[in-house]
Structure formats: C-alpha cells, structure tokens
N, C-alpha and C positions, 0 to 999 in steps of 0.2 A: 645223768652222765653229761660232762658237761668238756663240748670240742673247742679246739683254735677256729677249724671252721669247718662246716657240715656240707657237703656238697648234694643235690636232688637232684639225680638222674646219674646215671653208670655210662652214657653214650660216651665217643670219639669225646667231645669237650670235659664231662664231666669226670670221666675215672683219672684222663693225663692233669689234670687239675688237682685231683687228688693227690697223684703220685707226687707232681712238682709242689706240693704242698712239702707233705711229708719229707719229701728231700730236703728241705728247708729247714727244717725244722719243728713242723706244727703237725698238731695232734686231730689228727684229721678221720672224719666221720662221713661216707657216702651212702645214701639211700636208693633203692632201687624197686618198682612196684612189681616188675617180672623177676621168675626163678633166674634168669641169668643173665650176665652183665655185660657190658656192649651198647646198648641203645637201639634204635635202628639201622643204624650202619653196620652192624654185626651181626643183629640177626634177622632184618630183614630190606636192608639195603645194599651198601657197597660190595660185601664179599659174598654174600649169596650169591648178588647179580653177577659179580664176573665169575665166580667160579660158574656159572650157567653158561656166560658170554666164554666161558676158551671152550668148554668142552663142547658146544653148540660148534665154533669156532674149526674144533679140530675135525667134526663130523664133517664142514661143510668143506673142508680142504680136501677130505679125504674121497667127497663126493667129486669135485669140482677139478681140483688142482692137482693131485695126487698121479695121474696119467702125465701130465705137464712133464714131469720129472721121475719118470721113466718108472713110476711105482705103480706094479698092477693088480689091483687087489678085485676082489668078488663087489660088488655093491657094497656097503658100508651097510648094517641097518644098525637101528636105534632102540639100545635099553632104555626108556624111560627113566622107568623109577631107576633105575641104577646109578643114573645122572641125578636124577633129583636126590638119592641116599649118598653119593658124593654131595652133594652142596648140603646135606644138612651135616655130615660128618666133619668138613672144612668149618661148617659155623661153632660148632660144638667143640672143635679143639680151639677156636679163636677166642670163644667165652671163654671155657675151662683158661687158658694164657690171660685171660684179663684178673680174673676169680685167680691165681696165682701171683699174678704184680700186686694184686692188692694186699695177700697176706704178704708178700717178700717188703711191701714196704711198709706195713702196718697199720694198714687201713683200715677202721671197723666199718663193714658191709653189712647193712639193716636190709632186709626182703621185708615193701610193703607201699604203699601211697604217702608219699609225707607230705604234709600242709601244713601251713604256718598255723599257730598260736598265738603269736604276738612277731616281735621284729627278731626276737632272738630264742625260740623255742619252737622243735619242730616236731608236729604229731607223725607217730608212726601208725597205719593203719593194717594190721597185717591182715594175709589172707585168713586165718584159721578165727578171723572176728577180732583179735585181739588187738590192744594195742600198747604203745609206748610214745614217751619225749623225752626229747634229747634240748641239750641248750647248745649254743654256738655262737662264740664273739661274734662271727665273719659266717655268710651262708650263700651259697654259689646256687643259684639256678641255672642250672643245665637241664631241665625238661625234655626239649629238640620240639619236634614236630611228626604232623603227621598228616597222610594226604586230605586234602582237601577234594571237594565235589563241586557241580554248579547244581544250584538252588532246586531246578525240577529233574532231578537225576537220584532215584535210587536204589543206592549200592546192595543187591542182594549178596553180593560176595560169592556169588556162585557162578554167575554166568554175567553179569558187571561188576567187574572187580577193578580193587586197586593192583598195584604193586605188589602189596604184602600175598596178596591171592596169587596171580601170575607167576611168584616163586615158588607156590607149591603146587600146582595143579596136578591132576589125575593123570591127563590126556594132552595132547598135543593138539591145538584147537585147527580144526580146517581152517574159520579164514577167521584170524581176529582182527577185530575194528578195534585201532588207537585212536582218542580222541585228546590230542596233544602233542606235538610235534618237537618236545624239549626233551632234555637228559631222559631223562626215565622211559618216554616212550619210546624215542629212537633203540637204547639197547634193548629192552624188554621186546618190542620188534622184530629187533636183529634177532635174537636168540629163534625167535619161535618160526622167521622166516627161514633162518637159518635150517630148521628142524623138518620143515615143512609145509606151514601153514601159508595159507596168503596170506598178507596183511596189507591195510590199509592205514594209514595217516591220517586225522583229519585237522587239520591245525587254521585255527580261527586266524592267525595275520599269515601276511603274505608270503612267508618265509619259514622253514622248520629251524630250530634255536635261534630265535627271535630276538637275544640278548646277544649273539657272538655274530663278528664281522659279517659285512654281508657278503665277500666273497666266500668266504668259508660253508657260509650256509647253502651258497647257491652249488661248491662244490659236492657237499656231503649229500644234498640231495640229488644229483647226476649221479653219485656211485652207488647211493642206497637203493635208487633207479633203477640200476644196473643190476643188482643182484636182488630185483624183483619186487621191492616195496611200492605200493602204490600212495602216491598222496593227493591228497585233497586240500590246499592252502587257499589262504583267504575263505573259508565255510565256517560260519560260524554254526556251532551246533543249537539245534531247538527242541530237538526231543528223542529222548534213549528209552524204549520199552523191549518188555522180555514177552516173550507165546513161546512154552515152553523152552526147548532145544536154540532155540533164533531169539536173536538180538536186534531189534529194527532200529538202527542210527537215522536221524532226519536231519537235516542240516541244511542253511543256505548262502549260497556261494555271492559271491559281490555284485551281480546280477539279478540279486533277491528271486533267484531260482529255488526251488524247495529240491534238495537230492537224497536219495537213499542209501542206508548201505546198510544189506544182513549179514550178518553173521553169527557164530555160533559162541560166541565171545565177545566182550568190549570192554577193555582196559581203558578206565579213566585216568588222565595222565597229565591234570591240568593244574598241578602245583602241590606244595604242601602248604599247613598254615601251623602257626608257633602252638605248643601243646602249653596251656597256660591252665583249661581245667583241671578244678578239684585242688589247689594249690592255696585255697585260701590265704591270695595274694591280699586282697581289702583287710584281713587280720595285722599284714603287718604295716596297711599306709602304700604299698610296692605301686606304682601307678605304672597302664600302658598306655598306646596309642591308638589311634584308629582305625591301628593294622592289628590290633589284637599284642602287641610287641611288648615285650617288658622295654621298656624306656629307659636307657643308658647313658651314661657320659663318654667322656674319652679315654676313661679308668675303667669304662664298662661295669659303672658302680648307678646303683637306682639312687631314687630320690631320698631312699633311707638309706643310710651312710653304710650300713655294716653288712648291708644285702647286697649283693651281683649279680651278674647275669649275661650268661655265652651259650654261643652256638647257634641254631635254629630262631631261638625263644626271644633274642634281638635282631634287630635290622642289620641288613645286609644278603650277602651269598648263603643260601644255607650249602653250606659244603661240611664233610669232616673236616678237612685239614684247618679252615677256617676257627671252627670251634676247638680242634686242639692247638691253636696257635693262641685262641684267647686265654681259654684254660691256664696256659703258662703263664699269660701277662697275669693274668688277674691275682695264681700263685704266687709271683714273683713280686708284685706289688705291693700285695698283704705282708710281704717279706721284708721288705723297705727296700724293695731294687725299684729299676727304672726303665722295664721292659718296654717294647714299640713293638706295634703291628706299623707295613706299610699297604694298606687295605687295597690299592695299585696293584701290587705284586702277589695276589691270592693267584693263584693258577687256577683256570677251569679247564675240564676234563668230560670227553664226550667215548666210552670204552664200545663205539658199534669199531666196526674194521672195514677201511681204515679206522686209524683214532684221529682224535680232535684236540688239539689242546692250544690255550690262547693266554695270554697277560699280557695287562698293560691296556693301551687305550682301543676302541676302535676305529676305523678310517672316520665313522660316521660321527663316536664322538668328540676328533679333530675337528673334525669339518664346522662342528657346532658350537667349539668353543674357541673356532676360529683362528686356530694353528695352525703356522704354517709349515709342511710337511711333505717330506720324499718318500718313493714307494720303494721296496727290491723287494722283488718275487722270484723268487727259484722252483720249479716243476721236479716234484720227487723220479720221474720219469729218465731224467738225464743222469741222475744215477747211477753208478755200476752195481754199487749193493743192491739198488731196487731192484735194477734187471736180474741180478742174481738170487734175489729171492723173489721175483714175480710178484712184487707188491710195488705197484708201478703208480697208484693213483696216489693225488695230493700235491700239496705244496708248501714250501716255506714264506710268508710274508714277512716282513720286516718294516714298520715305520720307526722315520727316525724325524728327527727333528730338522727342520731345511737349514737352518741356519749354523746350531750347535752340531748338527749329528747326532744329539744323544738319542739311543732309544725308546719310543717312547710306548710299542706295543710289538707283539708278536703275535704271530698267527698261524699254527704248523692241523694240515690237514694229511696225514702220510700213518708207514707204520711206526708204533715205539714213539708216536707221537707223545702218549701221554710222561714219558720220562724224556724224551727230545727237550721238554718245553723249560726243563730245569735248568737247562743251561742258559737260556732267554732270561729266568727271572734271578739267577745270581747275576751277571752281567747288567741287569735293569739295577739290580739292589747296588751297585757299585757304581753307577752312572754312566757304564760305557757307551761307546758311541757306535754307530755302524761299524767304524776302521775297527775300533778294539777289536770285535767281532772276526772281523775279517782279516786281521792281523796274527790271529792263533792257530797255530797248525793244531788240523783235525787228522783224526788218524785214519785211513784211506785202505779199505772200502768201508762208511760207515753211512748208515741213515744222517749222520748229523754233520756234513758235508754239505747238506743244501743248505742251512742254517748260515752257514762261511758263505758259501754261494749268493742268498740272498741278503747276507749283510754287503757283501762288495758290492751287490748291484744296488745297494741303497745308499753305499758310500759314494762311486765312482758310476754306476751306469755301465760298468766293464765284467761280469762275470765271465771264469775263466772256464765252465764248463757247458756253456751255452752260446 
C-alpha cells in the first residue's frame, strides 16, 4: 500500500497532521502502537489531568468556599474511584472522537510499532506478532515523548511513579513527595492536595516553573502556600528509596545540608524526553542531537528530504498546541502552501488554581538581550468580578517595549487565566501596542479587565481602577 504521506504516532500533533493532510488533498496513512488514538495528551496527559484538576477543584470549593456563599452543605466526602471512572470515561469518549475524525476524513489507522525500512517504507509490527509495510512519498514523525527520570532513581510504578501512575492510582496518598516543581508537578499536586494528602515539592532551582517570569513564579508559589503545599526549592535530590508502604526522598539544599522527606508516594516530575526508540531512525539516514531530538529545519523537515518531524520528538516547548500547530505547517507545506509558526506566540499553561498562563518574552529575558522595556501590572484583587467570584489571587503583567510600546510579553496569574492569555497572543500576533490593549472596551464585570488595566499602566503609568 503505498500513501501521499504516512504519519507515526496518533498524539495532539500527529492525528491534526493527518487530518490537515487529507483536507488537502492527500492519501494519508497514520500508525499507532496503542489500541487507542490520542498520544499522550489524550490518554494520559492533558485531559486526564484536568478532568482530575475540576473535579478535585469542585471538592475543594465545596470544602472550603461553599459556606463563603451562603451554601450549607454536610462535609463533602470523596468517591474515589468515581472520580477516577469519570476521567477514564472523558478519555474514552475523547479517543473514540479522535478514531471518528479519522474515518470522517479518511484516514487509514494501522494499530502496531512502526519503524523505518528505508526512507520511504514503514514496518508495522503489530501486537498479535504479526506484521505489515506500507510506502509513503512524505513520513511525519510524531512519536511525542515520555517521562523521563534522574539516573539513581527507580521507577517501580507503584509507590514511585510518573505521571502516567498518578492518573490512575488506588488510593489518595497521605503525603506525596513531588520531586519537580514544573507543569506536571504543580497540577498533579494540586489535585491530590486538593483531595487530601500533604504534599511536598522538592524542586532542585530556586524557583517552582523555572522557565516562566519570575514574578509569576514567586506569585504561584505564595498561593499554592496558602492552600497548603509545602516546598522545598533550591534541594537538589540525591537519593529516592522505597521500605515497603514509605518512600524516603534525600535531598540537599544550597547549604549542602542533607534533608529528608517520607512519604507514602513520590511522583517523579522532572521532565520528559523525545520518544525516539524502536523507530529505526539509522534505516532511514534520520539524524538527532545530543538531546536525543530528531534534528529539523524551519520546514520541520530532517536531513532526509521526505521525512518530518513535530511535536515533543523536536526541540522546543513540548506542549500539544505546539505540536498541533506544526502538524498543520508540515500538512500545509507538503501541499505547496506557505504556513508560519511564530514560536514567540506558543502560550504556556499552568491548570493548578489559580491558573497560569504566559507568551511572549520574560522580564528576565529582556533584561538579557538587553531591551529596553516598561512594566504594567494590575492586581486580579481590584476587580469587581474577582470580588464577586472570590477568586482574588494573581495578576496581570504586561511588557511592552519603552520605546515602540509594542508588546512584547505577558504574564496573567488569576482565574480563566488559561483562555485570559488568548487575547494577549492575538494582539502580540498583530503587533499591538500597550495603547491598542488599552484602547479596547472590555466588557464589565469580566476577569479580562485587568488585561486593559495592566496595559494602561504599561502605556501611561495611569490605571484607572487602582
């Protein structure tokens, strides 16, 4: 059988690749090694986790906040598994809708391990032993990734886990030690301190999301403070063992103090890396990097002309939106259009509560590429919505450029942050300026009034609700 172009792997980049293939025109073929399609953002990343983060979310409001506003209810307790049979049912209808686009645009879906052959022939290896090949002009690798560990760390999956374990467990752990202080730890965290357990942080730099402003970070950690998480920054970890039921974390702090920390759980949470095995890349020539990466151009095309490569499995954000943003270029390319990524404008997304969400540059790296640059900051607190929905914490940042005013980062810590931040990155994607920003009637009572708020005060120094 022989495709326009063969996609490897079903994840966020791979299947909308597909799709925007087939819209095009081309006779398009995706391989997938699990019974169902999605990647890991489907089925055991993005929508697991938040369907775990509202309902986690709604418990804790109903504990917490629920009296606030005049609603009096018995103690709330907690279905476990009823929560965890919701998040596998939300995964299950999200694959089955993926397994659906795919027949509606005429996809052929192989279930099995595909690996190259050569540059244009790809083995199927399926589960029942058997196999198949397929040929392909044009072959997308879409792989993704998967967590990664540090070296004297190992993962029994039972009582040190990744991610993938964390979404399904038994029990709601007394105190789980996170060692990792980025996206994945922070929610995964939230949900289970949310639930009940204690939790700890232990994050080896000074700061938890190490990669996002350092206001931001210094904010999230004061609220996630507040609703109880403990952290441990600057500790680098040196040794994770299990004695039966307990987890003994050792770590040391910038004072080369040795510290401890048991628990009955420890979610390791210190990155992922590109899933590249088994792909019998050297068959076809495909060269990586020293990051393990498949090696790309600006076409997100390898060193062999007819191979690509998005998502995780290249350099950059491993994000979905990312990977399905390349997905389309890479379709749209092979098409003979003339798609752009502005890799500036990927949004990032932190779903504990508050949310988190940021594009664009950080203060820090202005400061280091030596720009010069005004600040507006607006406090979500001064808000009438906040006040009216008691979500009071956060804030809107605003850099703009001193000179131009164009904007050249943003940085929202508040609620509804994570769809707040889309108005930031269409106004970045048009070159507005602070004024534009602040120039636009927002509609009143809204979260996204501090957005206006801290554009004025980055334009003029003058906001008009503070």
């Amino acid at each position: 059988m022989k495709y326009d172009i063969i996609v490897i792997g079903s994840g966020p980049g791979g299947y909308i690749a597909a799709i925007r293939a087939s819209q095009l025109g081309k006779k398009v073929a995706i391989i997938e090694k699990y019974s169902t399609l999605g990647g890991t953002c489907t089925n055991v990343g993005c929508i697991p986790s938040k369907a775990l983060l509202d309902s986690s979310h709604h418990f804790y409001d109903a504990s917490k906040h629920f009296d606030d506003h005049g609603i009096v209810i018995s103690p709330p307790k907690i279905n476990f598994k009823k929560m965890i049979d919701r998040k596998a049912g939300i995964v299950e209808t999200t694959t089955g809708g993926i397994k659906y686009l795919m027949d509606k645009n005429n996809v052929d879906v192989f279930e099995g391990l595909g690996s190259f052959v050569d540059a244009t022939h790809v083995k199927i290896a399926k589960n029942d032993g058997s196999s198949a090949t397929i040929e392909g002009t044009n072959i997308i690798i879409a792989t993704g990734s998967k967590p990664t560990t540090l070296p004297f760390i190992t993962l029994d999956k039972e009582r040190i886990i990744t991610s993938t374990e964390a979404l399904k467990l038994n029990e709601i752990p007394e105190h789980l030690v996170v060692i990792g202080g980025g996206v994945i730890g922070l929610e995964l965290g939230s949900v289970y301190k949310r639930l009940g357990a204690e939790v700890t942080v232990v994050e080896y730099a000074d700061k938890i999301t190490p990669t996002m402003d350092a206001d931001v970070s210094k904010e999230l950690q004061k609220v996630l403070k507040k609703q109880g998480i403990k952290f441990a920054v600057s500790h680098g970890v040196t040794s994770v063992e299990r004695n039966g039921n307990e987890v003994l974390v050792k770590a040391t702090d910038k004072k080369d103090r040795e510290i401890e920390f048991k628990g009955d759980y420890c979610l390791v949470a210190v990155g992922r890396k590109p899933y590249t095995e088994g792909l019998g890349l050297e068959n076809a020539g495909v060269q990586l990097n020293k990051r393990n990466q498949v090696e790309v151009n600006d076409h997100l095309q390898t060193n062999i002309s007819n191979i690509y490569a998005i998502g995780d499995v290249v350099q950059g954000a491993m994000l979905a939106h990312k990977a399905e943003e390349e997905g389309v270029v890479v379709a749209e390319y092979l098409a003979g259009q003339k798609p752009h990524i502005d890799y500036n404008l990927i949004p990032g997304v932190v779903y504990t509560w508050p949310e988190v969400a940021a594009v664009g540059k950080t203060e820090d790296e202005l400061k280091t590429a030596g720009v010069d640059y005004k600040v507006g900051k607006f406090s979500m607190r001064a808000l009438g919505r906040s006040r009216a929905s008691g979500d009071l914490d956060g804030f809107v940042k605003i850099l703009a450029d001193k000179t131009t005013d164009e904007i050249l980062g943003v940085h929202i810590v508040g609620a509804r942050a994570a769809d707040l931040i889309m108005e930031a990155a269409v106004a970045m994607e048009f070159r507005a300026s602070a004024e534009d920003l602040a120039r636009i009637c927002h509609g009143h009572p809204t979260y996204s009034e501090a957005i206006k708020e801290a554009a004025k005060t980055a334009w003029d120094g003058k906001p008009l609700n503070a």
